[in-house]
C-alpha positions in Angstrom: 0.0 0.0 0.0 2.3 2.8 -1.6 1.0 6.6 -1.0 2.9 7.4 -4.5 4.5 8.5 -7.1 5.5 6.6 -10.7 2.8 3.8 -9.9 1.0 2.4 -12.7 -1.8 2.3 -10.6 -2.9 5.8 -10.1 -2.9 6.1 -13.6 -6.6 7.4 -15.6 -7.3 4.8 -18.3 -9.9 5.4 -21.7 -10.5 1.9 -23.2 -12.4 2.8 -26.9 -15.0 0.5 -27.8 -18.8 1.2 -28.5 -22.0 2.5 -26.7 -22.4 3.3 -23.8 -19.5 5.3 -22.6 -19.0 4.5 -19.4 -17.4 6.4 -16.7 -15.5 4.6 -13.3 -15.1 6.7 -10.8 -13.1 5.0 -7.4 -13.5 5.9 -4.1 -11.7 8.1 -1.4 -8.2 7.8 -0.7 -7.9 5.2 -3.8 -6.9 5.7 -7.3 -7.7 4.3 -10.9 -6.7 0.8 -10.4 -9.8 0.2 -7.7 -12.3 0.2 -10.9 -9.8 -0.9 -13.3 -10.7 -4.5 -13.5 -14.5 -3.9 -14.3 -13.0 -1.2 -17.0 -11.4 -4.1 -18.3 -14.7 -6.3 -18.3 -16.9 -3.6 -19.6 -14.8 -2.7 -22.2 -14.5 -6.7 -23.3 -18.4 -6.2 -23.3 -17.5 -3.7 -26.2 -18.1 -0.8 -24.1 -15.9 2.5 -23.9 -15.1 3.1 -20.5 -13.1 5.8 -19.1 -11.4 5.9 -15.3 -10.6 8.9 -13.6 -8.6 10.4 -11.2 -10.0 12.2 -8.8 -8.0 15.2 -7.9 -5.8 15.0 -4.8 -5.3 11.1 -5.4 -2.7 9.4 -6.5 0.3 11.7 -5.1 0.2 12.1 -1.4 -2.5 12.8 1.3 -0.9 15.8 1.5 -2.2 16.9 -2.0 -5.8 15.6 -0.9 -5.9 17.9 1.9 -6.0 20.7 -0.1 -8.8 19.9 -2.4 -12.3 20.5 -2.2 -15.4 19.0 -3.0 -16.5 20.7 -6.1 -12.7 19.9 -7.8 -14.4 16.1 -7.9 -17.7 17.4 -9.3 -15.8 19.2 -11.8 -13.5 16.3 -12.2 -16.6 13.5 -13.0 -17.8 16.6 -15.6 -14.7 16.8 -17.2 -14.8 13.5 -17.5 -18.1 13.1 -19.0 -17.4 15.5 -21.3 -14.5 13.4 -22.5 -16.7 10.5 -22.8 -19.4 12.3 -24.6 -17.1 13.4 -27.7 -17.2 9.2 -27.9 -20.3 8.0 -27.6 -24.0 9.5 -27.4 -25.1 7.1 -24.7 -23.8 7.4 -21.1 -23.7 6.0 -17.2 -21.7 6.2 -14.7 -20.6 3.5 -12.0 -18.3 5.3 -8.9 -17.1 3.4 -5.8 -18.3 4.5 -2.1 -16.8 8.7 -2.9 -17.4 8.2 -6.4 -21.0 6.9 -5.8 -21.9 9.7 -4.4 -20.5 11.5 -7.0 -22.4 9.8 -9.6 -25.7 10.3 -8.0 -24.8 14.1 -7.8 -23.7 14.5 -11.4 -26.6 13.0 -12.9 -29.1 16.0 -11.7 -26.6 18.4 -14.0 -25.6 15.5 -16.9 -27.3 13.5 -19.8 -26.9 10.6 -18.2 -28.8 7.2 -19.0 -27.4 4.4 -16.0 -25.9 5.0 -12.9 -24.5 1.6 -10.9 -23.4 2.6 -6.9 -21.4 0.2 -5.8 -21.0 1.0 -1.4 -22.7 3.7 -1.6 -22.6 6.2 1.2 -24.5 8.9 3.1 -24.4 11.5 5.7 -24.5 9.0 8.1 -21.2 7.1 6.9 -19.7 10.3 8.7 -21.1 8.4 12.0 -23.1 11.7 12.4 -20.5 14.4 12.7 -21.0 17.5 11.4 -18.4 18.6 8.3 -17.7 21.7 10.6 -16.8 19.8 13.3 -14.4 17.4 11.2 -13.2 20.4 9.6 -12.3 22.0 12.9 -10.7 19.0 14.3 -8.1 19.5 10.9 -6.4 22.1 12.4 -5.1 20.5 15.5 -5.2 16.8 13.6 -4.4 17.2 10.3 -4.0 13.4 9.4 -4.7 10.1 11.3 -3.7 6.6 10.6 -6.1 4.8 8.3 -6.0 1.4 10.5 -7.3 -2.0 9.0 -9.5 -3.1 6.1 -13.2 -4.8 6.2 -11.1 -6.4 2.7 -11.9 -10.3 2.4 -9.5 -11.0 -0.5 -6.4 -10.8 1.2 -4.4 -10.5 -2.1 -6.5 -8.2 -3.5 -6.5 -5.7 -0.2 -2.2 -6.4 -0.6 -2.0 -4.7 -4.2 -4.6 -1.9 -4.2 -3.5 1.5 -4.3 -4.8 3.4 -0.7 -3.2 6.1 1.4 -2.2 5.5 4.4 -3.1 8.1 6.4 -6.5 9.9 6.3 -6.6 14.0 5.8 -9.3 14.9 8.3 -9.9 18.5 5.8 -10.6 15.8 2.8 -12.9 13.9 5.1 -14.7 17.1 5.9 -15.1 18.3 2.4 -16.1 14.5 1.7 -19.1 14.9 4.1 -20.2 17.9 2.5 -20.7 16.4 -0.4 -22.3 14.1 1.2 -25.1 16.3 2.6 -24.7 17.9 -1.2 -26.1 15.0 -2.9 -28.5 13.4 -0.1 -30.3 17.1 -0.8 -30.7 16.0 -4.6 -31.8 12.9 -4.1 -35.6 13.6 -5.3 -34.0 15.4 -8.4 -32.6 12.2 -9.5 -34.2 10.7 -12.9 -31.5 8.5 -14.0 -32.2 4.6 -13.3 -29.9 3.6 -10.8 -28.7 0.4 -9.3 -26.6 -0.1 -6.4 -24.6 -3.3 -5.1 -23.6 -2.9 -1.4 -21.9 -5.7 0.6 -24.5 -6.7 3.6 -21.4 -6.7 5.6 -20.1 -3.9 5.4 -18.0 -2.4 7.7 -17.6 1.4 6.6 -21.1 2.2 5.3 -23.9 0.0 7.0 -26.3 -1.4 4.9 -29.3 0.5 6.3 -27.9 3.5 5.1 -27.7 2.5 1.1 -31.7 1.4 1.8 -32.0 5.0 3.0 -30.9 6.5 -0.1 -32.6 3.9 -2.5 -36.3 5.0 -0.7 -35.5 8.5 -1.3 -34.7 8.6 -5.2 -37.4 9.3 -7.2 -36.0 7.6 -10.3 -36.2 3.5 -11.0 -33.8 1.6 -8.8 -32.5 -2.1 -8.2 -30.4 -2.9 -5.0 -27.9 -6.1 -5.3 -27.1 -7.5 -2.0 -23.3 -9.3 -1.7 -22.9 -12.0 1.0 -19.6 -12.1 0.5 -16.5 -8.9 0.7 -16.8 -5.6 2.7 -16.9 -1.9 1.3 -14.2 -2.7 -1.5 -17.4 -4.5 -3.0 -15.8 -4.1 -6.4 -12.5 -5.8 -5.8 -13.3 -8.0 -2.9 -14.8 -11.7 -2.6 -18.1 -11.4 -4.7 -16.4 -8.2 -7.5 -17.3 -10.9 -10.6 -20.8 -10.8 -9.7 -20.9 -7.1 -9.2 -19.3 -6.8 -12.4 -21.8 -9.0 -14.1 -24.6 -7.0 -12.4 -22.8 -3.7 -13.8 -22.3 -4.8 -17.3 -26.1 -6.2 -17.5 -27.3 -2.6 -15.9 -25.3 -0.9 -18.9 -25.8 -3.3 -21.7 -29.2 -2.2 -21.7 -28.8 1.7 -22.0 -27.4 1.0 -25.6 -30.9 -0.3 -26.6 -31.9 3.2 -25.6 -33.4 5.4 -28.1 -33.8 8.5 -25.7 
């Protein structure tokens, strides 16, 4: 678990193919190579897919720190943009950070399929307030990101994380949070999310939450198997199969 530099791993990818274009987005404190593998299996699908980098991953926690919220929103527009120049069709799947950013882009984006894979909410904060986080960041800047809820032990060894946790990121992370619980109704895009029942870091009561407030048509996949890192851990092939299926029908679309 390298917080790095020249890594292969932190590295955007665009996979050409056919409709849909798909964006990956991966979750907080990882990089590219956490949605990499379904990239892979969506584009084999003949799918393009493209997988971002959120800003202030990939370098050092330091960089995070300094980054706010709306930089990600602007990254997963950027991104569509990108994607759009490709393909007329699009969805987006994002992991735990990027679900929620998936969810929030899709009230301002043409967006046909959305897949959530862990996704969080206000609550995943354990109910602290941003402000107070935020606060806390001055006299604790960083703390030690300790253990994993990880099943596949090989799979937890070679992912890209940090390894220590800026408490400013976790504050502008729970302000989006509250950002795109508050569009929730606005949501029209179809939407299916696959959570792990066990996980660890973001209960499954809370993904239920969010799935009965969304106006728009929804399907929730429950995992017996893996933790939060639902799309690299025990059960990922079936989330990936669930993914592909979700998409594969957005290129029938004629909307």
């Amino acid at each position: 678990m390298k917080e790095a530099t020249s890594d292969s791993r932190i590295a955007p990818f665009f996979m050409p193919g056919g409709e849909p274009g798909i964006l990956l987005i991966h979750g907080f404190l990882t990089a590219p190579d956490e949605v990499r593998p379904l990239g892979e299996f969506l584009a084999a699908a003949g799918m393009t897919v493209y997988g971002i980098c959120l800003r202030g991953h990939g370098t050092s926690p330091e960089d995070l720190a300094q980054v706010h919220w709306q930089d990600w929103v602007g990254d997963v527009h950027a991104g569509l943009n990108r994607l759009h120049a490709h393909c007329k069709h699009l969805g987006i799947a994002g992991v735990s950070l990027g679900a929620a950013l998936a969810l929030y882009a899709a009230t301002e984006n043409p967006v046909k399929k959305i897949v959530g894979f862990a996704t969080p909410g206000r609550s995943a904060t354990r109910g602290i307030p941003s402000s107070w986080i935020a606060r806390i960041a001055h006299a604790i800047p960083f703390i030690p990101k300790i253990g994993s809820d990880m099943h596949d032990a090989k799979a937890r060894r070679e992912r890209f994380i940090y390894r220590r946790i800026p408490l400013r990121a976790t504050a502008e992370m729970a302000n989006l949070f509250e950002a795109f619980e508050a569009r929730l109704p606005e949501i029209q895009t179809p939407t299916l999310f696959v959570h792990a029942r066990h996980d660890r870091v973001v209960p499954a009561h809370i993904v239920t939450q969010i799935a009965a407030r969304l106006s728009a048509p929804h399907e929730l996949l429950w995992l017996e198997r893996g933790g939060h890192s639902v799309i690299l851990d025990s059960d990922r092939e079936r989330a990936w199969q669930a993914a592909r299926s979700w998409f594969g029908n957005t290129r029938n679309s004629t909307a």
